[in-house]
C-alpha positions as CSV (number, residue, x, y, z in Angstrom):
1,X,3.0,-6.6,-5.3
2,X,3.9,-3.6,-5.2
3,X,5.0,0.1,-2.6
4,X,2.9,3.1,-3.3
5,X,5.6,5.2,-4.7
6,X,5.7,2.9,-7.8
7,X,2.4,1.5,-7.9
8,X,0.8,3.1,-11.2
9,X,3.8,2.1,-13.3
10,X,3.8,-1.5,-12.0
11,X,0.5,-1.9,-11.7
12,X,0.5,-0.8,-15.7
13,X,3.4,-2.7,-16.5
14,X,1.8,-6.3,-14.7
15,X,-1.9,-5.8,-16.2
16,X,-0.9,-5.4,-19.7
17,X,1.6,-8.7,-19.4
18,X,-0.9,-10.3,-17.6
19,X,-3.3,-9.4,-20.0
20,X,-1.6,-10.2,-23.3
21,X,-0.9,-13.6,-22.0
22,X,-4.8,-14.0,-21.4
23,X,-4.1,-14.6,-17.3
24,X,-6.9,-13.5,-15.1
25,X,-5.9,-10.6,-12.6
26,X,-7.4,-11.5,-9.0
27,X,-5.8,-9.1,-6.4
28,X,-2.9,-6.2,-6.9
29,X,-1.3,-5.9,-3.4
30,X,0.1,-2.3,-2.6
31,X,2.8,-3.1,0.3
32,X,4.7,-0.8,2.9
33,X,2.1,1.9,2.8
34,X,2.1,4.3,5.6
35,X,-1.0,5.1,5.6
36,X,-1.7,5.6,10.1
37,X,-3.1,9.0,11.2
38,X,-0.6,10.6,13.6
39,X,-2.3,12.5,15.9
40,X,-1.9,16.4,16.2
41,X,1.0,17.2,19.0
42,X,2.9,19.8,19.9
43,X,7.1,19.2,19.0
44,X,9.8,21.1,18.8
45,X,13.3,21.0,16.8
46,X,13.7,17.4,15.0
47,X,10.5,16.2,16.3
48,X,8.6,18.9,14.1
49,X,10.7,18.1,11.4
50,X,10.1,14.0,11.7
51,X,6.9,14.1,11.9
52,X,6.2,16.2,9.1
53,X,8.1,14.1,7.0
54,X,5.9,11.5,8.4
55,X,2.9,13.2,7.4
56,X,4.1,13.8,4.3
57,X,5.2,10.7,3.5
58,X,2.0,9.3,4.7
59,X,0.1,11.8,2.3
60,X,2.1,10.7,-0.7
61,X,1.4,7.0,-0.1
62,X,-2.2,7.5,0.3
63,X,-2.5,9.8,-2.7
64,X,-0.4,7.3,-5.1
65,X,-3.2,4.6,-3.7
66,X,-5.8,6.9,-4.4
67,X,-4.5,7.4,-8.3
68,X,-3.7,3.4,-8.5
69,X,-7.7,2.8,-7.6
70,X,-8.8,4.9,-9.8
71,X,-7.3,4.0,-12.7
72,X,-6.9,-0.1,-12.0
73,X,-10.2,-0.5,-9.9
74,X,-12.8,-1.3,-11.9
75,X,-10.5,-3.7,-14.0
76,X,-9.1,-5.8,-10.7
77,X,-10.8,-8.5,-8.9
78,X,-9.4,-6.5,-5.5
79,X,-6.9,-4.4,-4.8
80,X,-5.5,-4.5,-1.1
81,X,-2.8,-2.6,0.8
82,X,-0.8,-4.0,3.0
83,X,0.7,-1.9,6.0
84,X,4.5,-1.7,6.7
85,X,5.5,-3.5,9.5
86,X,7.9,-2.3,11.9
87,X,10.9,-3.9,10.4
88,X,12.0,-6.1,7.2
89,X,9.7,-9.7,7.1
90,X,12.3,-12.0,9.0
91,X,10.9,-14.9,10.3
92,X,7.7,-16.5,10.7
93,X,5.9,-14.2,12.7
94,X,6.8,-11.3,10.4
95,X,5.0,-13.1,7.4
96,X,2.1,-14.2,9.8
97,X,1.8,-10.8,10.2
98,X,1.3,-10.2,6.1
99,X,-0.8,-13.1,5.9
100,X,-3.1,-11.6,8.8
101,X,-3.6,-8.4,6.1
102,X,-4.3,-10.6,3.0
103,X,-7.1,-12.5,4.8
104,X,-10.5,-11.7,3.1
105,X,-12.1,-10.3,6.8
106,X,-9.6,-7.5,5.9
107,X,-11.5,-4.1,4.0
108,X,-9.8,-4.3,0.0
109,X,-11.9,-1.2,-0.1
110,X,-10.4,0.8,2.8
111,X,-8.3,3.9,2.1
């Protein structure tokens, strides 16, 4: 597990541990990704400047998922990102909520 920003260097750091103790690999979880369109809209002042630190943001995450699939993919059982929730996982409905993005109906192939 885990967030975009750091995925390549964990993902390299896990599989080679993994691998030198001869454990299979069967899912690497990217989590907290912001990876939601926001649609175009017309803001002024801070709201220009929010959501295009949004956008960017957004455009980072998917791009470091991008580079993590490419380079880990064909070697991993399946890799799956998980979204960020609103707030920090606090109670059971918050880890329902990761549970209901690890179940296998959900895409491990989806951007």
């Amino acid at each position: 597990m885990t967030i975009p920003a750091k995925s390549l260097r964990d993902a390299q750091f896990f599989i080679e541990a993994l691998n030198r103790r001869k454990f299979p690999i069967g899912m690497i979880c990217v989590n907290r990704a912001w990876r939601e369109a926001q649609p175009e809209m017309t803001a002024e002042g801070l709201a220009t400047e929010l959501l295009d630190w949004y956008r960017s943001v957004s455009a980072a995450h998917v791009s470091a998922i991008a580079r993590m699939r490419d380079a880990f993919g064909p070697g991993v059982k399946e890799i799956r990102i998980l979204n960020e929730l609103e707030r920090d996982v606090d109670g059971v409905e918050s880890l329902r909520r990761l549970a209901d993005q690890l179940e296998p109906s959900q895409s491990a192939t989806a951007p």
